[in-house]
C-alpha positions as a Markdown table, in Angstrom:
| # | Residue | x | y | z |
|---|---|---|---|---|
| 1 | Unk | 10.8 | 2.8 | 29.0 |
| 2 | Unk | 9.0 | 4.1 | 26.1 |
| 3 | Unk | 7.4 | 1.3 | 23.6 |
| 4 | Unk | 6.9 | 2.0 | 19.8 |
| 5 | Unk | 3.7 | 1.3 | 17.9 |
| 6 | Unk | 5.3 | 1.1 | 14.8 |
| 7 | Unk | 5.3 | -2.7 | 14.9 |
| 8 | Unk | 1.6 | -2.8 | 15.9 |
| 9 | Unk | 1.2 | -0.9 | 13.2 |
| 10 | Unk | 3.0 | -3.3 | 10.7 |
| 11 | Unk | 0.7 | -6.0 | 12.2 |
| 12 | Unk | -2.5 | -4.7 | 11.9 |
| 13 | Unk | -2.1 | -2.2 | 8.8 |
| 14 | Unk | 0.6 | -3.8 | 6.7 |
| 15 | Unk | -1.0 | -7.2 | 7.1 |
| 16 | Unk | -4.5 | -6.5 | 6.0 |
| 17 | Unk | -3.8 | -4.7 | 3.5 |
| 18 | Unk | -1.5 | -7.6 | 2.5 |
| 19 | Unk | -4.5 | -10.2 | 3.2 |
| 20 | Unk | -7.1 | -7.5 | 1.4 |
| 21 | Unk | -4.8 | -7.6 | -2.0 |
| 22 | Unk | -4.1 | -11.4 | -2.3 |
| 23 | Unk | -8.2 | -12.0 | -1.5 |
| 24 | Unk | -8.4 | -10.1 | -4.0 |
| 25 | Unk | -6.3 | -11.1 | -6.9 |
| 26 | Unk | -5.7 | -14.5 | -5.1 |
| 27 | Unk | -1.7 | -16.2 | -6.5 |
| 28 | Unk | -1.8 | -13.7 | -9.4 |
| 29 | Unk | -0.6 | -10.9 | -7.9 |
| 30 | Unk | 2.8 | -11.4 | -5.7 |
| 31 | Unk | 3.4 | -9.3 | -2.8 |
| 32 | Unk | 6.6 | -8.3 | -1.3 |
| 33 | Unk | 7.0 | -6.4 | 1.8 |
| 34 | Unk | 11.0 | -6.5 | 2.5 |
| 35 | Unk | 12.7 | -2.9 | 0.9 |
| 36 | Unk | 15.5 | -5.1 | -0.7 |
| 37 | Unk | 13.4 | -6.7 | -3.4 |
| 38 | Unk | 14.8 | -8.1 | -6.5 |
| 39 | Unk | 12.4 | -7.2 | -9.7 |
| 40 | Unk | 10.1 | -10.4 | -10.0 |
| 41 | Unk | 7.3 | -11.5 | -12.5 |
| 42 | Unk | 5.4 | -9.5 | -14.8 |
| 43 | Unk | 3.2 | -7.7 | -12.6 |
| 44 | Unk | 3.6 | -7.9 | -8.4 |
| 45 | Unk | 3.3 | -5.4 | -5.7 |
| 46 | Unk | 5.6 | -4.0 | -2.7 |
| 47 | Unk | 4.5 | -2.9 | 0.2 |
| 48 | Unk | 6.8 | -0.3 | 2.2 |
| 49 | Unk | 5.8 | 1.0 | 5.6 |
| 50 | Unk | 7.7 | 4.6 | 5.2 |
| 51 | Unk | 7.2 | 6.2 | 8.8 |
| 52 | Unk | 5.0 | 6.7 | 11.6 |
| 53 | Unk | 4.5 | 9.2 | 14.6 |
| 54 | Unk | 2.9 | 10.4 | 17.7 |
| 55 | Unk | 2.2 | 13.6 | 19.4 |
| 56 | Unk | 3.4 | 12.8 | 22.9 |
| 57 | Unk | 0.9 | 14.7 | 24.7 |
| 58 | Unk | -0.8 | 14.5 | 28.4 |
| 59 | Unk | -4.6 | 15.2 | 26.4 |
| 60 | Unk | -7.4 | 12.4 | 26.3 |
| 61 | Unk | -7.2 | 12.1 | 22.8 |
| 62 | Unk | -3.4 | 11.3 | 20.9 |
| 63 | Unk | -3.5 | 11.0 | 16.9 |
| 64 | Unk | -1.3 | 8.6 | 15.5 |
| 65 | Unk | -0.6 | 8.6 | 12.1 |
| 66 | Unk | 1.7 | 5.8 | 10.0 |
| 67 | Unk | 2.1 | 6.1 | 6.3 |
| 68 | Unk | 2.3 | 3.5 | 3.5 |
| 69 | Unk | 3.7 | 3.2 | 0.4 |
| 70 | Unk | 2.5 | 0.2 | -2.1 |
| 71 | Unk | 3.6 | -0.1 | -5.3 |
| 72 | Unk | 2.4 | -1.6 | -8.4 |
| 73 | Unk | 4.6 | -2.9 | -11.0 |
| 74 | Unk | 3.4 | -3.9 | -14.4 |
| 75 | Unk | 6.2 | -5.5 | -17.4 |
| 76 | Unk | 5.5 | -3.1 | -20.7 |
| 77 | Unk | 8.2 | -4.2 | -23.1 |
| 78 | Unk | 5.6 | -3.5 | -26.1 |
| 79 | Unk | 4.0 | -0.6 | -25.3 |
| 80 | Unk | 0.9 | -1.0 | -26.8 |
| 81 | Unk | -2.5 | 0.2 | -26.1 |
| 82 | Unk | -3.3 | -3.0 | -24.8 |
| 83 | Unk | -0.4 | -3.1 | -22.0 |
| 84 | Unk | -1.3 | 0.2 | -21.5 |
| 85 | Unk | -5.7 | -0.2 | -21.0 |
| 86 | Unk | -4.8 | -3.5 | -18.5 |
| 87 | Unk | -2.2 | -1.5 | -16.6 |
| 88 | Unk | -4.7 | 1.5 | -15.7 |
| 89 | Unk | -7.3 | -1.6 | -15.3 |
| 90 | Unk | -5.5 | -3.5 | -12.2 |
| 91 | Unk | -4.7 | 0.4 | -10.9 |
| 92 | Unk | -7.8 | 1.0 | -10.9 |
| 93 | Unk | -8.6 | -2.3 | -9.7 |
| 94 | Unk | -6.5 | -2.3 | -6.6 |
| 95 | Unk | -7.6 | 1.4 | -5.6 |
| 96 | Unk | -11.0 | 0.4 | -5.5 |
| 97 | Unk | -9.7 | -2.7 | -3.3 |
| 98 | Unk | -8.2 | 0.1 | -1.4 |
| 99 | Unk | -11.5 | 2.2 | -0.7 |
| 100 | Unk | -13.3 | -0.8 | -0.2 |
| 101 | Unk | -10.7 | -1.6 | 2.9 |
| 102 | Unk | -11.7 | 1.4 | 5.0 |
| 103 | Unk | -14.6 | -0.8 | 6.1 |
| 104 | Unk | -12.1 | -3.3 | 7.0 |
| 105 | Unk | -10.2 | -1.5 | 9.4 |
| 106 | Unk | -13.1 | -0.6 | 12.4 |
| 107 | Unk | -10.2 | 1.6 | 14.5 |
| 108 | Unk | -8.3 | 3.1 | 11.9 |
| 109 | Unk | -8.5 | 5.7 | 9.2 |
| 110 | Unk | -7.2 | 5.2 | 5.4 |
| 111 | Unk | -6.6 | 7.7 | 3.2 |
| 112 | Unk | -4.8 | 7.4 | -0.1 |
| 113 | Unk | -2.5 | 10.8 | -0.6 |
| 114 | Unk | -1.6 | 10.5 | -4.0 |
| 115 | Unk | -1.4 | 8.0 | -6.8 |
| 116 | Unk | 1.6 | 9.0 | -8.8 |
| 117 | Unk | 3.0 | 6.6 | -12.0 |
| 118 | Unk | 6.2 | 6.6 | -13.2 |
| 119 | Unk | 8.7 | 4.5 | -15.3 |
| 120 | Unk | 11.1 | 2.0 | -13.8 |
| 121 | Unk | 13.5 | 0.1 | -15.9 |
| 122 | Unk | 10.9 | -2.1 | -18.2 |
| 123 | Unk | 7.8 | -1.8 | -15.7 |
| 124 | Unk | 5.4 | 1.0 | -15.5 |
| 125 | Unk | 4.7 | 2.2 | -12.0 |
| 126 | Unk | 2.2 | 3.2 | -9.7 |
| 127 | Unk | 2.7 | 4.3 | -6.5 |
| 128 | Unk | 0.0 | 5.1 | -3.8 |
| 129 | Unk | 0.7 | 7.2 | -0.6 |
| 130 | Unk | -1.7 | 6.4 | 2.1 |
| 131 | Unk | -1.9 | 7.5 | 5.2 |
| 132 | Unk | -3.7 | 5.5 | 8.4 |
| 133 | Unk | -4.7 | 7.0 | 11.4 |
| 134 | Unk | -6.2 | 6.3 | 14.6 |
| 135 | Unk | -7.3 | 7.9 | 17.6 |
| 136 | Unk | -6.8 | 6.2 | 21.1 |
């Protein structure tokens, strides 16, 4: 019987980034990994494991790759500069949080895709694509 790593993924992965982001912006900064969310707070953040996969090879060496999507969401009913300067600030702000967690993770590989923002209802959005990988 075949066994999946996708859950050992969500363990390792999913969780430290999870722990890296509340160390770092402690209770102000919810989390939510479940896809059903309801829209909460001014700012929070979700955390969506979109897929993983495997080459299922006989070689020494078998890539694995699993890809992330976190999303920040940030309340602008004003519109002002000022909404606008902290938004790009806590962007910025978890990205670097992001680079930083490379070191975290001794048998994997993160890499951040793309960084794309985007409107949503009253929040402004951005949305990073990463991609882990590890070699076993």
């Amino acid at each position: 019987m075949a066994v999946s790593f996708t859950n050992a993924w969500k363990v390792s992965v999913e969780e430290g980034i999870q722990n890296t982001i509340k160390n770092e912006f402690s209770s102000s900064l919810p989390i939510f990994r479940t896809p059903d969310f309801k829209y909460r707070g001014n700012n929070f953040v979700t955390i969506q494991g979109d897929s993983s996969s495997s080459d299922d090879s006989m070689i020494r060496v078998i890539p694995e790759r699993y890809f992330l999507q976190i999303r920040y969401y940030h309340t602008d009913r004003n519109r002002t500069d000022l909404s606008i300067k902290h938004f790009f600030s806590q962007v910025s702000r978890i990205e670097e949080m992001l680079y930083s967690a490379m070191g975290i993770f001794d048998l994997h590989s993160l890499e951040i895709e793309s960084i794309s923002y985007e409107e949503e209802n009253r929040f402004r959005v951005a949305e990073f694509n990463i991609e882990v990988s590890k070699t076993r």
